[in-house]
N, C-alpha and C positions, 0 to 999 in steps of 0.2 A: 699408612696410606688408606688403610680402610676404614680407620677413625676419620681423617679427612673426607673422603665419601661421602659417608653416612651423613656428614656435617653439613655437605650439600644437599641432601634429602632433606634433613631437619629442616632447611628452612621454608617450608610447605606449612602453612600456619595447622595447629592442631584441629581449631575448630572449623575448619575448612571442608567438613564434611557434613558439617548442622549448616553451615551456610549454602549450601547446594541443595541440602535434600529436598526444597523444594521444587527444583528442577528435575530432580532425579524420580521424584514422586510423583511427576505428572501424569495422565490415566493412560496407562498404554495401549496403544493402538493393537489391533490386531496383528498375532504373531506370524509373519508370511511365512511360506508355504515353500520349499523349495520348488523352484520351477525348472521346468526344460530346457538346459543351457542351449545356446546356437543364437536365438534372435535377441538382440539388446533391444532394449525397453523405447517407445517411438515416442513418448512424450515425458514430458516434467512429472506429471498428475501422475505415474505407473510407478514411478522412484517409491514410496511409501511400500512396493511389494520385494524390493530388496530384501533378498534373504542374505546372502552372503559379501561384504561390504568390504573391500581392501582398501586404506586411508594411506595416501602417501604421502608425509611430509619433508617438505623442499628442506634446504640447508636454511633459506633465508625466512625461514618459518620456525623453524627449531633455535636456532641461534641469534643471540645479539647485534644488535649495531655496531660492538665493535670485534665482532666475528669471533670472540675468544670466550666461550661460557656460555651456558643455555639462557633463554628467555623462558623461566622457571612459571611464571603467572601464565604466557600463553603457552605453554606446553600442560599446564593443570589444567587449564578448561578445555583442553582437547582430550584430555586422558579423560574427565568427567563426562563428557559428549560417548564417548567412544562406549563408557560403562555405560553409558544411560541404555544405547544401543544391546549392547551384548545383554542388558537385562531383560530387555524384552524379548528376549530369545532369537535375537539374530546371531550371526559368524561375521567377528571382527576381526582381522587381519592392520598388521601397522608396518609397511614400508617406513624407515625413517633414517635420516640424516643426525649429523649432530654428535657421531665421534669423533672427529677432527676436531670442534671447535671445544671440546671437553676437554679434548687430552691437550691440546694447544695451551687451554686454561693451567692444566694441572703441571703440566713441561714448562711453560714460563714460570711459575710457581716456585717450580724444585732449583730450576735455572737460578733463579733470582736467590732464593734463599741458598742456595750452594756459591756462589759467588760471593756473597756478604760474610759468608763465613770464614771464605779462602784468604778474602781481604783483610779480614781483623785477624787471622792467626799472621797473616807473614805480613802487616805492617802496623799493627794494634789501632789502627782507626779505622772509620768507617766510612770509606769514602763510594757511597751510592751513588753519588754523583758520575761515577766515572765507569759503571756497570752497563752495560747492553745484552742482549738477549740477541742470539743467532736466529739467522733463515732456520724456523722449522721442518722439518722432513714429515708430511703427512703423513706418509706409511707410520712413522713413527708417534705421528697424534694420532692415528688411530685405534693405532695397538695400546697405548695409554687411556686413552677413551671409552675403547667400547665397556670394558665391566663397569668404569661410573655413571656411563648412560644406562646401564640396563640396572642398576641397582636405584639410579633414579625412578627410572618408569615402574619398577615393581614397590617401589614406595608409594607412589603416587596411586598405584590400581592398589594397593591394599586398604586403603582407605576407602574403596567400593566393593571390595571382600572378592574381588576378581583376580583371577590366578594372571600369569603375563608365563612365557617364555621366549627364551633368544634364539636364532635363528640366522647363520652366518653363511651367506653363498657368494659366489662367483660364478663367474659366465662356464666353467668347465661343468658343475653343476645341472646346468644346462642343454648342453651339449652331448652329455655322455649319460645313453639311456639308465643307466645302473641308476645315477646318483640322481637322476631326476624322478623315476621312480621312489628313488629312498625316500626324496624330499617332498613330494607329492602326498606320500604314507603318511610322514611325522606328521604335515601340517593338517591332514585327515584327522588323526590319530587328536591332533591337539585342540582341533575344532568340537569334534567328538565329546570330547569333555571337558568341554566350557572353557577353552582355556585361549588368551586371544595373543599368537603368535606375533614378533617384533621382529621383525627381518630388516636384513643390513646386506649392503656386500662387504666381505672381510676384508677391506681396504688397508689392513697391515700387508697383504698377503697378495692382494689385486695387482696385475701388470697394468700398463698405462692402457687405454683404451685405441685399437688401432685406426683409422678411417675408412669409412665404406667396408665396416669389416661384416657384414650384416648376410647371414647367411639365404639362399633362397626363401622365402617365405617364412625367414624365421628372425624376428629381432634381437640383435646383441646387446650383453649389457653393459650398456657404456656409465651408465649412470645410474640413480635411484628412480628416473623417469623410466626408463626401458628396463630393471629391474621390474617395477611396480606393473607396467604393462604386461610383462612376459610371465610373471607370477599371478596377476588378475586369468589373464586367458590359460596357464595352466590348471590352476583351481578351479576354473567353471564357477570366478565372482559373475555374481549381476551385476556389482555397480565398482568403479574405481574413481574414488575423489582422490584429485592430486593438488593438494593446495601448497600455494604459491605466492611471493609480494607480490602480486598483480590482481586484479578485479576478475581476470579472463582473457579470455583471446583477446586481439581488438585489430582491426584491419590495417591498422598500422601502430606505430611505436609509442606507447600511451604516450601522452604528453604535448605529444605531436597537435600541429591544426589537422581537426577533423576527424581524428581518432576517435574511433566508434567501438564498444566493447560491442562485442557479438554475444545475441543472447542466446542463438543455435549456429551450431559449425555443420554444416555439411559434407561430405569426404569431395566432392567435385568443386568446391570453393577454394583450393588451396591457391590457386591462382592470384585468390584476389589480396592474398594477403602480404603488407610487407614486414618481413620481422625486426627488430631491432638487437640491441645487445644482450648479452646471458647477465641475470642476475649477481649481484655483489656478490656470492657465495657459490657455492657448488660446481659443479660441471655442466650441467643441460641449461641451455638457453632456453623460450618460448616455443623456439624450432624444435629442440628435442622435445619438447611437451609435447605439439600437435602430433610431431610421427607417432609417438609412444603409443596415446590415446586414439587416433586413428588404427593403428596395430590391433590396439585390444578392442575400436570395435569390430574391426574385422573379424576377431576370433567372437563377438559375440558377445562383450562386455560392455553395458555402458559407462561412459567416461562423462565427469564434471570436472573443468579447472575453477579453481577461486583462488579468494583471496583468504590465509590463513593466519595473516597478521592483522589485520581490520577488518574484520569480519563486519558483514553491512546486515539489515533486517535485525532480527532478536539477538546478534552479537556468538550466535550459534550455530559455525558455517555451517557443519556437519549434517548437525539432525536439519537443520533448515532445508539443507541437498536431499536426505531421505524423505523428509518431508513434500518435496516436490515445488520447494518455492525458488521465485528465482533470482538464483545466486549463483555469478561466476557465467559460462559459458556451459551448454549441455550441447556433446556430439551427438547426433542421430544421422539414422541412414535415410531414414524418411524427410521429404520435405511436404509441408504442409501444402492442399492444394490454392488456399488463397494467399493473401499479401500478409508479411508480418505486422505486429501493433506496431511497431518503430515507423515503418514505412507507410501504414496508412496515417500516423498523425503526423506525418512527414509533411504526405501529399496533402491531406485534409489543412493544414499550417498555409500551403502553399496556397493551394485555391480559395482558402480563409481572406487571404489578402485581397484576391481579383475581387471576391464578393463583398469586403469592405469598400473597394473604392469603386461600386456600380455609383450608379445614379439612384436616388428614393425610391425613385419610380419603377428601376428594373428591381429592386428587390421586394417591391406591393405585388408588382405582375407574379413576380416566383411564388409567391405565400399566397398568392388567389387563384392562381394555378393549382397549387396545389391541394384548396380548398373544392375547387372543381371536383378534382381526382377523387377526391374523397365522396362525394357523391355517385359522381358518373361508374365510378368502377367500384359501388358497391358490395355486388355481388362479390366479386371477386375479395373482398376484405373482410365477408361474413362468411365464405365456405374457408376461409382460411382458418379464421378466428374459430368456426366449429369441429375444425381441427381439433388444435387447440385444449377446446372444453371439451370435446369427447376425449381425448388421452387424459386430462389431468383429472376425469369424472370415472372415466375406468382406472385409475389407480389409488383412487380414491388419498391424495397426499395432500390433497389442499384444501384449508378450512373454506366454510361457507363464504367471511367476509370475501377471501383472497378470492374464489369462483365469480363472485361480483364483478370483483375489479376486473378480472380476465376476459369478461363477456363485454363484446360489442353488439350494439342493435342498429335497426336506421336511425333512430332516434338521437343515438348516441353520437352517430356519424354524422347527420343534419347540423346537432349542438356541436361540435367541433367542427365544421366547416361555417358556421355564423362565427365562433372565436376566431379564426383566421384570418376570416376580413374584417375582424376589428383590429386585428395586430398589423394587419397590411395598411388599416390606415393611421397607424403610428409611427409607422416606419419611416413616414414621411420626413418627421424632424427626427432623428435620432443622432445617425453618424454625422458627425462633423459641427454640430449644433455649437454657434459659440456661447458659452456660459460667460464670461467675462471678456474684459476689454479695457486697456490699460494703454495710455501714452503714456509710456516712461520717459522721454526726453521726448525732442525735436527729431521728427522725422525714425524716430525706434516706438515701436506698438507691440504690446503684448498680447496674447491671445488664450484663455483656455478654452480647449473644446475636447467634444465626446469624443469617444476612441472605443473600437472592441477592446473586449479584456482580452482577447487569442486564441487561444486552446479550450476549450469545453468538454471534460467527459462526465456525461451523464448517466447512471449508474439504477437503474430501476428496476422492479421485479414486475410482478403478474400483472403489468397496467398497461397492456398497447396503445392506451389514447394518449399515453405521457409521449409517445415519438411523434409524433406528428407535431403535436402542441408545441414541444421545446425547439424541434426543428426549424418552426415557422420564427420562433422565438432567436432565433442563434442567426438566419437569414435576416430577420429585421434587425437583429444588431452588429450584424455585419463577424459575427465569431465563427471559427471553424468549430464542427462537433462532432464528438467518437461519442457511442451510442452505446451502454452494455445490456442489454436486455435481460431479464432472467427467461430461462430455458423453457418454463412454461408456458410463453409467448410466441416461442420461436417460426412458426407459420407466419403467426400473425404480423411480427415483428419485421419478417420478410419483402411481405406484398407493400406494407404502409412506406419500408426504408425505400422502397424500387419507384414506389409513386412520387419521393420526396426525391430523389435524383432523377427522376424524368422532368419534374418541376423543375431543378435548379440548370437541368440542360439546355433552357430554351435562356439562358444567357452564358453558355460555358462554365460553368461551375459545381458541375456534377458533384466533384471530388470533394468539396467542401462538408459534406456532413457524410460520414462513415459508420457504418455498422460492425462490431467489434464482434464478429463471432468465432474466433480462436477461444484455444481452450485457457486463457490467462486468467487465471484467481483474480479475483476484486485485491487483493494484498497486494499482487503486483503490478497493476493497473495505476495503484496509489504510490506507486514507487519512482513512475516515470516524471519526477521535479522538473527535468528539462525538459521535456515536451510538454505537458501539462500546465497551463493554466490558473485552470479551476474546477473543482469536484463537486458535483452537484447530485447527491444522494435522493433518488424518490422510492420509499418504501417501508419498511418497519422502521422501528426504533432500533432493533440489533441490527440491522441493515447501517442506518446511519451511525450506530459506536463504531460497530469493526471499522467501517472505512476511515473516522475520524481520529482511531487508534491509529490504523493502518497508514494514513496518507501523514508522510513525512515529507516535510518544505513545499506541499501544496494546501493552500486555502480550500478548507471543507464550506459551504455553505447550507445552510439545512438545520433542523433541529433532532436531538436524539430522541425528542418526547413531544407527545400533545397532551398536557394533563391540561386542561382547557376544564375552567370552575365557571358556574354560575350562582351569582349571588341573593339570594331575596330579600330587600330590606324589609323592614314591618311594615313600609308604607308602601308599599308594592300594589297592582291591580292583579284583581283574582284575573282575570280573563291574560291579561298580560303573561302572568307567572305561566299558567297552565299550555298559554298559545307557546310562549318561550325553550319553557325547558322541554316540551313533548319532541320541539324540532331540534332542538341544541342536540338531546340525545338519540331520539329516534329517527330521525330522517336519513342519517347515515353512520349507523356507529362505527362502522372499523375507520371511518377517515379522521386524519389527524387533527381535525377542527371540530372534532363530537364534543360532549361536556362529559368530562368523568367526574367531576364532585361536584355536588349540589350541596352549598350553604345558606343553612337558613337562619334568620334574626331567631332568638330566644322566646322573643312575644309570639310568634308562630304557630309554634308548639299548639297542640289540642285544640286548634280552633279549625272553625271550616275549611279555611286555605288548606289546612295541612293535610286536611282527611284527604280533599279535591288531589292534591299532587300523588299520596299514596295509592288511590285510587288509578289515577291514571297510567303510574307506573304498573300496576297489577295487570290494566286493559291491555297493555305494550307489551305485558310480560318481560319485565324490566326488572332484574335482579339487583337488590339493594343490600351494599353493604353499611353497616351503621359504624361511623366513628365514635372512639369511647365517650363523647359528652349525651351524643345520643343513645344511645344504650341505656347509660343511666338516669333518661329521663323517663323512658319506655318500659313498662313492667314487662310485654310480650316486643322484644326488638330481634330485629331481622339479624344475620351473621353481621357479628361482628367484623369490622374490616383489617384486614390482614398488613394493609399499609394506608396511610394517607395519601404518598405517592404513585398510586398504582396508575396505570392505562391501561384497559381493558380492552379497549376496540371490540366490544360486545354488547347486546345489552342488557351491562349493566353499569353502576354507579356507586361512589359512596355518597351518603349522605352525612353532614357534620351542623353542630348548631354554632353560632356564635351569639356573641353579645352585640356587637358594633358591626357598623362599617366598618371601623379604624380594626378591632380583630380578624374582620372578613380579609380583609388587605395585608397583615399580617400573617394571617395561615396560607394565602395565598403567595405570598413571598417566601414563606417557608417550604411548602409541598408542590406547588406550582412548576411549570417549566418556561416561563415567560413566553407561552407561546398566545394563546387566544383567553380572557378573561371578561365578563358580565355582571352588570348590576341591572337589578329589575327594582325598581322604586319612582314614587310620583313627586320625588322630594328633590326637588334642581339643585338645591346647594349640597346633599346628601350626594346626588351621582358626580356632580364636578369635583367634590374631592376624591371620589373614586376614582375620575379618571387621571385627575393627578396625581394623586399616589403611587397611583399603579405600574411599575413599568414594564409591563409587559408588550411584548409588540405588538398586539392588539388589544384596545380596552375598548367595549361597547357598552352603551345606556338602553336600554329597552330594545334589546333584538338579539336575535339568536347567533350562538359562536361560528354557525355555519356558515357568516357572513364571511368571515377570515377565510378570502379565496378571489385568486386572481379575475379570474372572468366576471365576479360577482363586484369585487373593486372597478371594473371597468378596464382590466389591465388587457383585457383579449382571452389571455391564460397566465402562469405562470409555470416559472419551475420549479418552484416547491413556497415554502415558506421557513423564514430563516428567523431563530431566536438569538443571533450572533447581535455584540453591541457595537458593529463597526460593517461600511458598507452598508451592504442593503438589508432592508429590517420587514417583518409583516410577509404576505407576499411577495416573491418578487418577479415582477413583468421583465417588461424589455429594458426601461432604464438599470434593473438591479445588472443588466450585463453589459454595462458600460462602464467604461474608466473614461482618465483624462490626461490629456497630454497642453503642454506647453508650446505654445509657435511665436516666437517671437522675430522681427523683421525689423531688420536695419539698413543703415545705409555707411558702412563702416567704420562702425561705432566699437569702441574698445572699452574695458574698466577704467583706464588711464584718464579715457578722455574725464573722468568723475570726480579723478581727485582731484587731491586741495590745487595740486600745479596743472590741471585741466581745463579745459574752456571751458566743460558744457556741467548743466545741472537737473537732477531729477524733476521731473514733472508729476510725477505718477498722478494722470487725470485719467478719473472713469469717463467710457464713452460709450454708446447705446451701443446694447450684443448682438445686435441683425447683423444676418452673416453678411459680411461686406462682397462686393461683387469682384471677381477676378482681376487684379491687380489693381484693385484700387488702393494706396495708398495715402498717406499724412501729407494733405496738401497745405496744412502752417507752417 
């Protein structure tokens, strides 16, 4: 028997412990702190200060599909989660299920092979055929079970050099101060010295569970759910994850039309929920989960349900739950004082619609409205905004570039209220605009026209002028918009979002653009597929990876880089070169349209052009790094540069020599990020194959990369600039937030009528795209 056992450990692959250690090596977070038991934790963000951490796993977590034998794969990456934990110096604690469906395994087993034997001695053949296997007695898979579950789990943790022990109680346990004390000491005692306790109820030895047997103020245990609770609030856990086949709560029976996971449970919400049936396996339904976890936060514990067979995000329910990301449902007693994310891109969806289908006119008036606001209530947008810069100037956390970005003047307020009434007068033709027009038959007309794309959340850090601008932007395109500002705006960000829903109220559409100030990570933000849209990133480069890492089944739009080159041919104008590249890099280095690498022609080199451009970057104070060609032209050369690829957002630059155009176009293809690229030359056949060659989504002849910008296109503004090779490309204004839908209008016309045994036959004739007048139809 215990060769069999073991046989089942064995199959845990060897090198199953070099394939993790990179997860297991990740840089640990700071080792929390035991804290004050009594108040459970009020938000996601405070899970990371989990010191003491009880894992519950369900039956239908532990066990297979066909209920008879562990699910060995997901029980190793939970035992690996668990270690990563307990290395960091936290107290891991393991509720689990999963000797029934062991000893099940190992009693059909014996069953099986004990009848094939009985069969060949008293009739000398082997008729399997004619074999069954009896109704099991759980009492009796359990008591078969539990030493090969626990001789499993201590396989699997020795493979992280972490000690396990077993741990066997029942409800009497509980009840009778002696033995609760005793078992309070051990699991002390076992905590104490790093050792991560595996508790079970001894369900050889368990009476059946009786109804409403549940003492005053004190939970029975009925199950491994009310086990895990009444074991969390004994020990004084922080956190009790109870994973589960389900996502989380959900307000009614997943599956169901309308069924919503809840991504916070409140203890006065029980009302609203309907529960459905108890899982394929175990004893506790969903119902026993909510009391349990309610229970233990009453005593003070926080509770997460998930999902611990499909685990969503990094595939690591666990640490993901320490981590504070959002996974499953989290109980608190607190409810936040504003609206949740679900509900504001709810309502912002809803009112999205009313403000697609205004009239031009009503959504010019909303965007010149608001362009007014932006003037008239100055004041109030610059004592906000010096807010603002005196906290992030006394904390001294934000580089110079980013203090730019964060400072508003009237100036600044003047140039974005002129951008507004240029996007107000675009507005005009936007929604509904027919781009084609198609008589398919007699009396059936095709139609494409513009359409909001829907949902917009736009994702920005220290730039308050970006709210206004995209807002006027999502109103002329008829989109609803969730707004995420980063924190160092947060004044600023306030008074601008309050001016842009006083604008959209003087047509009922307040609700349509929302400001996200709940405490929700950019990660989970990126998570919401069904609400969302489109992700529209304004700010750094690691700003725009994480989210484009982050955002699963939602289109990112944006670029991760501005490495933005300018080119010098040898036939270039001195005054040209000098007027060019001094604005490319120095009129605003940290935006993502500055020039980081200056290439220049070979013939160049030592002549007056080149002294005039060194010169000038010295006047600028322009830090120059040399690429290796340059270097070894230069007996005395500036630092060498550290990559070709770099973006600075400072000023500085590298500088590189080449031979050709056709090499210029090539290193640029190579280190480049297809975002803005220049050639300075007097030679017209020389820049037209530049700007063919080049694909970048913007290529310029004679003028500086800082031209790659919405206002400066004529766009009004934009909301960012996208190096994507599909959709919107360059800048992008108010067309890049549009899509298109199909309208097609019959007169009850079938597929039938087209075949070969049909009357009728295509026409497909183009016909002029003016939008045709209400109900005018194909009068041929």
């Amino acid at each position: 028997m215990l060769l069999r056992r073991l046989t089942l450990c064995s199959r845990i692959p060897l090198d199953y412990p070099r394939r993790v250690c990179g997860f297991l090596t990740r840089p640990l977070t700071q080792v929390p702190k035991r804290r004050a038991h009594g108040n459970p934790f009020a938000h996601r963000g405070e899970l990371h200060q989990a010191k003491r951490v009880v894992v519950k796993l369900g039956s239908a977590v532990v066990t297979r599909g066909d209920e008879c034998g562990l699910a060995l794969g997901r029980l190793a990456s939970i035992v690996e989660q668990v270690a990563m934990l307990q290395n960091q110096g936290r107290e891991m604690m393991i509720v689990t299920s999963g000797a029934v469906a062991f000893g099940k395994q190992r009693l059909r087993h014996e069953i099986l092979l004990s009848q094939s034997v009985r069969q060949a001695l008293h009739s000398g053949h082997n008729q399997l055929n004619d074999m069954s296997v009896p109704v099991l007695e759980a009492r009796a898979c359990a008591a078969a079970g539990q030493s090969g579950l626990m001789a499993l789990y201590e396989a699997m943790f020795t493979q992280y050099s972490t000690c396990t022990a077993q741990v066997l109680v029942t409800n009497l346990d509980f009840h009778d101060d002696q033995k609760r004390q005793n078992l309070n000491s051990t699991l002390q005692e076992l905590l104490r010295m790093n050792i991560v306790p595996i508790i079970n109820t001894n369900d050889a030895v368990v009476p059946p569970p009786e109804p409403n047997s549940d003492l005053q103020g004190v939970i029975s245990i009925k199950d491994n759910d009310s086990l895990a609770a009444r074991l969390a609030v004994e020990m004084k856990a922080d956190l009790l994850i109870a994973l589960s086949d389900v996502e989380g709560l959900f307000n009614s029976p997943p599956g169901t039309d309308d069924a919503k996971l809840l991504d916070i449970f409140y203890p006065g919400d029980q009302h609203t929920i309907t529960y459905g049936t108890k899982s394929r396996v175990g004893l506790g339904g969903m119902e026993a989960k909510v009391k349990a976890a309610l229970w233990a936060l009453q005593g003070g514990t926080s509770v997460v349900i998930a999902n611990g067979i499909h685990p969503k995000v990094t595939g690591h329910v666990i640490t993901d739950i320490v981590e504070g990301k959002k996974v499953g449902t989290f109980f608190s007693e607190i409810k936040p004082a504003g609206p949740t994310l679900e509900h504001q891109t709810e309502v912002a969806r809803n009112s999205g619609r009313t403000l697609a289908s205004l009239l031009p006119d009503k959504r010019s008036e909303i965007i010149c409205h608001l362009a007014e606001l932006l003037t008239e209530r100055q004041e109030e947008i610059l004592a906000a905004n010096k807010m603002d810069m005196d906290l992030a100037v006394n904390t001294g956390l934000l580089p110079a570039a980013m203090l730019k970005r964060l400072s508003l003047s009237p100036a600044k307020l003047n140039s974005l209220a002129l951008g507004l009434h240029q996007i107000a007068v675009t507005a005009q033709d936007s929604v509904g605009r027919v781009l084609r027009r198609t008589r398919v038959a007699h009396n059936l007309e095709l139609e494409q026209i513009t359409v909001p794309i829907g949902v917009l959340l736009v994702i920005f850090e220290a730039r308050p002028d970006c709210l206004p601008q995209v807002s006027a932007l999502a109103i002329a395109s008829g989109n609803a918009l969730l707004l995420k500002g980063g924190k160092e705006a947060a004044n600023t960000n306030r008074v601008l979002h309050q001016l842009t829903q006083e604008a959209l109220s003087m047509h009922a559409v307040k609700e349509a653009v929302q400001l996200v100030s709940t405490r929700e990570e950019v990660e989970d933000l990126c998570r919401l597929d069904k609400m969302i849209d489109l992700i529209i990133p304004r700010g750094s480069s690691q700003l725009v990876k994480t989210i484009q890492r982050a955002a699963k089944g939602i289109p990112v739009l944006g670029h991760s880089e501005g490495i933005c080159h300018v080119y010098v041919d040898a036939e270039a104008s001195v005054d040209k070169v000098i007027k060019i590249v001094r604005d490319s890099k120095c009129d605003y280095p940290a935006a993502c349209n500055a020039m980081e690498s200056l290439l220049i022609h070979r013939d160049i080199l030592r002549t007056p052009l080149f002294d005039q451009v060194i010169e000038m970057f010295r006047t600028e104070r322009v830090k120059i790094h040399a690429g290796p060609r340059l270097a070894s032209y230069l007996t005395f050369s500036p630092s060498e540069a550290k990559s070709l690829r770099a973006e600075y957002g400072d000023l500085e630059c590298c500088m590189e020599v080449v031979d050709s155009m056709q090499e210029a176009v090539d290193h640029i293809h190579k280190y480049g990020s297809s975002h803005t690229d220049v050639i300075i030359t007097e030679n017209e056949d020389t820049a037209e194959q530049f700007l063919q060659l080049l694909d970048s989504a913007c290529v310029f002849w004679n003028a500086s990369s800082r031209f790659a910008d919405g206002y400066r296109f004529g766009l009004g503004a934009e909301v960012g600039i996208s190096t994507a090779r599909i959709h919107a490309r360059g800048p992008v204004g108010l067309e890049g937030l549009l899509t298109t839908k199909w309208v097609l209008r019959g007169d009850g016309h079938t597929a039938a009528d087209f075949s070969e045994q049909g009357t009728m036959k295509y026409l497909h004739e183009s016909l002029p795209v003016g939008k045709p007048l209400a109900g005018q139809r194909d009068s041929n």
